[in-house]
N, C-alpha and C positions, 0 to 999 in steps of 0.2 A: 585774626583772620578778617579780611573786609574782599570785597566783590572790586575788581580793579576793570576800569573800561579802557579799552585805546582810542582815540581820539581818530577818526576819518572826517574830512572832508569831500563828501560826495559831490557838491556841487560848484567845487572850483579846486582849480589845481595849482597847487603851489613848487615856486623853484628851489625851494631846500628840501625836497622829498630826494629819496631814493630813485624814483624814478622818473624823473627828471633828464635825466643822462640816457635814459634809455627811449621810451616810444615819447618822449613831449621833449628830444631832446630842441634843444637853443630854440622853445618855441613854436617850432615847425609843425608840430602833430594836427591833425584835420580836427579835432574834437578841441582844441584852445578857441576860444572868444576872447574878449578884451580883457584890457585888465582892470584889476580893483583900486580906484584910484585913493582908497582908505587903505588898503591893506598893501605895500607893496611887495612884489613880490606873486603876488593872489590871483590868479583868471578865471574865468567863468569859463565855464565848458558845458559840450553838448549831452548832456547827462547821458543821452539816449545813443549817444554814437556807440558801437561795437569795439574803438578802440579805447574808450575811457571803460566802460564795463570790464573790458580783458584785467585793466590795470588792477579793478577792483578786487575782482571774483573772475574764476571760469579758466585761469590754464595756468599752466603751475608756475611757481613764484610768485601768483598774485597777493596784493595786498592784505585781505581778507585771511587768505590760506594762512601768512604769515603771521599776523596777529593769532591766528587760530592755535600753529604751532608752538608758537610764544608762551603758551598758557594763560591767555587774557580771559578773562569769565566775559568779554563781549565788547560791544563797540560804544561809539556814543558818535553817533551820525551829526554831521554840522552841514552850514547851507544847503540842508535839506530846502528852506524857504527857497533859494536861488531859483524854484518855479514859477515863483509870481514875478519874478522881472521878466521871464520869460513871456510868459500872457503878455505883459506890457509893450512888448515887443512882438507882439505877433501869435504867439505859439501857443493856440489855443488850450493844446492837449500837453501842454507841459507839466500839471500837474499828474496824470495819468501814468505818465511816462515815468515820471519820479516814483509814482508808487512803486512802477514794474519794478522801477530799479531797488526799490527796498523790499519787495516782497522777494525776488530773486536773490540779493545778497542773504538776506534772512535764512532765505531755503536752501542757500547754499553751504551756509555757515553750520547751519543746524546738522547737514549729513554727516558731518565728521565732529560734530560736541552737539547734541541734542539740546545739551542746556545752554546755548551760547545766548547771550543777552542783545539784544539790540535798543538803544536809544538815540530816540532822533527827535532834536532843537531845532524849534518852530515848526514842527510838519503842519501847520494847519491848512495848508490847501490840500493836505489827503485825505486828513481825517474825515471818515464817510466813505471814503472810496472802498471799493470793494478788497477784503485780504489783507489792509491794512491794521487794523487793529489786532488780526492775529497773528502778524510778523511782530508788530512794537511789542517790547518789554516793558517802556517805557517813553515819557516826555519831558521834556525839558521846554516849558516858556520861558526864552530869555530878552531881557531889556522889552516888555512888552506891559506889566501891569504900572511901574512905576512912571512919572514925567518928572525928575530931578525931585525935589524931596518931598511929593506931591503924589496920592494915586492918579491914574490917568482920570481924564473925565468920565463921567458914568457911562454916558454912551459906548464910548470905546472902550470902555474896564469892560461892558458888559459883553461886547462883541467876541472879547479875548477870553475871559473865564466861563461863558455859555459851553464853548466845545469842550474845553479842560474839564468843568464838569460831567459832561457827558462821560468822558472818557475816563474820570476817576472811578462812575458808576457802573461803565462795563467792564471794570477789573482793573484799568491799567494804570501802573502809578505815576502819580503828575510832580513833579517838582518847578518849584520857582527859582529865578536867577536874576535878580535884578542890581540897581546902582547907585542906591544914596550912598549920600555921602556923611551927610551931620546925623547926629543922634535923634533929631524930632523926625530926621526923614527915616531912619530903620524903623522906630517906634512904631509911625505911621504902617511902614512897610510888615513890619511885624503883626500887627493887629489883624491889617489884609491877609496873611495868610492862615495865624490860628481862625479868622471867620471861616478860612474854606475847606482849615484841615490839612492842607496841600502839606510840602516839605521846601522850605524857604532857603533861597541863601543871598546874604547879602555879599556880595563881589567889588573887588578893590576893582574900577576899570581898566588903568595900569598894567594889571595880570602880574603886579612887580611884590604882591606878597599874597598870604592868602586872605581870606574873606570871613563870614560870620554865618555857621550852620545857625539858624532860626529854630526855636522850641516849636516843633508839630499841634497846631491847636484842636483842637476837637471840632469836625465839619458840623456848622450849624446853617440850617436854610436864611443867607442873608443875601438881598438880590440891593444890588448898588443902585 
């Protein structure tokens, strides 16, 4: 028995989905932005528009619903972060707007499975906002503490595991996901995580096998 999550992308939409064909067909849909010029295939969209939300959650055959009926134990949210290009580009309230949008699928989810899980990768421009921490089940930091087989500098290590902390301490569980490659860089990368306790995984980049679940180390107060 293990807890099995589906995989959404709330913050860009992709042309091998399902729905695709249907409200984003060839593109057209009011709620597509540009595209991802790393990811092809990938676009940015208006998180806050009413027709990317429908897709989500909210009328029936949504995506949400469907995972729900699948018997998934919950989701695991991605470019949730997709808010801060947004700021960059103008929109102040981008962040706020993402939370609605997760505190809403959360609440949505939860009416019909009480126990449905939600986890969402990168959310740090939420974290703090109001309803947020009791929608998340959980976090996922990804490609964010390590710089190739090197922790990040301290400054920035400390910018990134300040909030993760936090949120370990109001209940919620934090996991790491980062990208060495050589064995002095896991080491490294492993040490970094038994100091914070978290639950580590070292990830092939490729996505072309699987990766290295890290032994959970016991949280010790060590500040970088």
């Amino acid at each position: 028995p293990r807890l099995v999550l589906a995989y959404v992308s709330v913050g860009e939409a992709e042309d091998y989905r399902y729905y695709w064909d249907g409200p984003a067909r060839r593109g057209a849909a009011a709620f597509l932005d540009r595209p991802n010029p790393q990811w092809p295939g990938n676009f940015a969209v208006r998180f806050w528009d009413p027709g990317w939300r429908a897709i989500l959650f909210g009328r029936p055959g949504a995506w949400i619903d469907r995972i729900v009926q699948a018997g998934f134990d919950g989701v695991y949210l991605d470019t949730v972060d997709a808010a801060e290009s947004w700021v960059d580009r103008g929109r102040t309230d981008a962040p706020e707007r993402m939370a609605d949008l997760v505190r809403d699928l959360a609440s949505h989810a939860r009416r019909q499975d009480p126990a449905f899980l939600v986890v969402a990768s990168n959310p740090f421009p939420l974290l703090g906002l109001p309803g947020v921490a009791a929608a998340l089940s959980g976090i996922v930091a990804e490609d964010h503490v390590m710089r190739g087989e090197a922790p990040a500098r301290p400054k920035a290590l400390k910018g990134v595991l300040a909030p993760l902390r936090e949120s370990a301490r109001s209940g919620i569980p934090v996991m790491l996901i980062d990208y060495p490659r050589t064995l002095a860089g896991r080491e490294r990368y492993a040490s970094l995580c038994a100091s914070e306790g978290f639950l580590c995984y070292a990830g092939v980049r490729a996505l072309d096998r699987p990766g290295t679940l890290l032994p959970r180390g016991e949280r010790k107060e060590v500040r970088p």
